[in-house]
C-alpha positions in Angstrom: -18.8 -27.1 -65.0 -21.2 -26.8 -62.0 -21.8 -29.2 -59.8 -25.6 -30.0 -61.4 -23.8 -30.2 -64.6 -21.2 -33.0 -63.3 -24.2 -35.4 -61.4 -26.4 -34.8 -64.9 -23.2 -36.0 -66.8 -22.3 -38.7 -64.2 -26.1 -40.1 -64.4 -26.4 -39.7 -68.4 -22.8 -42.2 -68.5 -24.2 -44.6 -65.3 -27.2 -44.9 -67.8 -25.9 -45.4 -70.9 -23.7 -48.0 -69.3 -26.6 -49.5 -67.8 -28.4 -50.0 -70.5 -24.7 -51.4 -72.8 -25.1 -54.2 -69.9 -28.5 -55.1 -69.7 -28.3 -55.4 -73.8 -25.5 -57.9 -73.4 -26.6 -60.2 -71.1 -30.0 -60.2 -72.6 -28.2 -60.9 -76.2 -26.1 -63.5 -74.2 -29.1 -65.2 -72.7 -30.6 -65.4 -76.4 -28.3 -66.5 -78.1 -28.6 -69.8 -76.7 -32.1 -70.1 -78.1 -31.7 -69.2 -81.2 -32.1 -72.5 -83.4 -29.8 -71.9 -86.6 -31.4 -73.1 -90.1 -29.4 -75.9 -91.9 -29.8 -77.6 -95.2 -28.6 -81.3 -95.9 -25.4 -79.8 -98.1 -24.4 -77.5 -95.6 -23.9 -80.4 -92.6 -22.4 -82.2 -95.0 -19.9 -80.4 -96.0 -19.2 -79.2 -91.8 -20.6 -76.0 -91.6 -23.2 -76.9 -88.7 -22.2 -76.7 -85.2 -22.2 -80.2 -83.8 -24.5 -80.9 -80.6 -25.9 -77.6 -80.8 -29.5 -77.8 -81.5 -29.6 -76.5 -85.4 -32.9 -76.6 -87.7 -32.6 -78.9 -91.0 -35.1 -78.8 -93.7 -35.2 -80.3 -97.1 -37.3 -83.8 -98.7 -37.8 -87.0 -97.3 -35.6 -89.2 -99.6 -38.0 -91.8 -101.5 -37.0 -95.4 -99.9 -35.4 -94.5 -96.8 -38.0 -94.5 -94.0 -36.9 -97.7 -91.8 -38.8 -97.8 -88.8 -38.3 -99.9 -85.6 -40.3 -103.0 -84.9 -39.4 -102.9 -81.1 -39.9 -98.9 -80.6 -41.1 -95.8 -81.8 -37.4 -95.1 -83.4 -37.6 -94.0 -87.0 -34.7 -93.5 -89.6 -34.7 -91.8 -93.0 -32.8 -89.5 -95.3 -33.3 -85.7 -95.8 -32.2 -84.3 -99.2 -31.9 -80.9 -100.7 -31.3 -82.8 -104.1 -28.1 -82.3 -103.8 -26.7 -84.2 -100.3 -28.7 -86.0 -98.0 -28.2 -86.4 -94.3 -30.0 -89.2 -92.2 -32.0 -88.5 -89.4 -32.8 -90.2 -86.2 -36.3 -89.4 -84.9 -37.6 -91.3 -81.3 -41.2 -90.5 -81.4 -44.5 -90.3 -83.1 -44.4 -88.9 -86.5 -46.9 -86.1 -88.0 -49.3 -88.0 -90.2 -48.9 -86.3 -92.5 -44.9 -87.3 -93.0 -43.8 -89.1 -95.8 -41.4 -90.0 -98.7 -41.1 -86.7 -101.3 -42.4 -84.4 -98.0 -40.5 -81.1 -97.1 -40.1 -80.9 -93.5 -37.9 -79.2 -91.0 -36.5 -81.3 -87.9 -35.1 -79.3 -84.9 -32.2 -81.6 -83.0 -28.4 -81.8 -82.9 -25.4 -83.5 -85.1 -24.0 -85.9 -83.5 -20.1 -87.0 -83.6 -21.1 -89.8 -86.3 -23.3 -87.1 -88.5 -26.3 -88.7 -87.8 -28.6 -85.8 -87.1 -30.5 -86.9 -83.9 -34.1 -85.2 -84.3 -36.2 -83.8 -81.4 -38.9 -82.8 -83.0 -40.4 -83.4 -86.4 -42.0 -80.7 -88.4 -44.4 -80.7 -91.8 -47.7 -79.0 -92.7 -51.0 -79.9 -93.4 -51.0 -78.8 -97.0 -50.1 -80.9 -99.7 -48.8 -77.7 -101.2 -46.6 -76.3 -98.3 -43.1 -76.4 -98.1 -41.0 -74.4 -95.2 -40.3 -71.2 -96.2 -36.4 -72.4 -96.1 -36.5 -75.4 -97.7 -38.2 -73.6 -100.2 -35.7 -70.9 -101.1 -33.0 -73.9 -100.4 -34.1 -76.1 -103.1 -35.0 -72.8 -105.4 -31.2 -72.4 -105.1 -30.3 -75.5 -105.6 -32.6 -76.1 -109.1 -31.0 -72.5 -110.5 -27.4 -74.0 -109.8 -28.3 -77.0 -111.7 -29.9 -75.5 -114.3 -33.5 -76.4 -113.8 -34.9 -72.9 -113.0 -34.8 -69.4 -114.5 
């Protein structure tokens, strides 16, 4: 092997290792913001991370909004007909949020599995429902029989 051949060889490997590095810090770097998806069942039954911030959609359970009279502090249940998880929001709510909605809140499970909410998510058509929640309560009516 000559000695172009060797520094052609030497650069190609330097490169390739390089490139192995900058992939896995950049990887690294995402992966904490990556917000995982969630449905009620699934915290439930301990397969979200707790105080990581996750994604949870599903319904607003009917009779469970209790808000504050002293703050902007909000409490209510999210269901995916099957469990329900309650949620802690601080903050002004989308007008649009209410019992029976699908939404998705963004936040992080805390020790007492409470999901504490930073932000509160729903769309302005009556129609809409996150693309997740959908497929999660699609699921959910074929287990129980409802769907086809």
């Amino acid at each position: 092997m000559t000695l172009h051949q060797r520094r052609k060889l030497y650069f190609i490997i330097l490169m390739i290792f390089s490139i192995t590095i900058a992939t896995g810090l950049i990887l690294f770097a995402l992966r904490q913001n990556i917000n995982l998806f969630y449905t009620p069942t699934q915290l439930v039954s301990g397969e979200a991370p707790q105080g990581r911030m996750i994604r949870i959609g599903g319904l607003v359970e009917k009779n469970s909004v209790v808000r504050s009279k002293t703050d902007l502090t909000v409490i209510f249940r999210l269901t995916d007909l099957d469990k329900a998880v309650e949620v802690r929001y601080q903050g002004i709510l989308p007008d649009l949020f209410r019992e029976g909605q699908g939404i998705v809140v963004q936040g992080k499970l805390n020790n007492q599995h409470q999901f504490i909410a930073e932000q509160v998510l729903a769309k302005h058509d009556a129609n809409y429902m996150p693309s997740e929640v959908k497929a999660a309560l699609k699921d959910r009516y074929k287990k129980d029989g409802y769907g086809s």
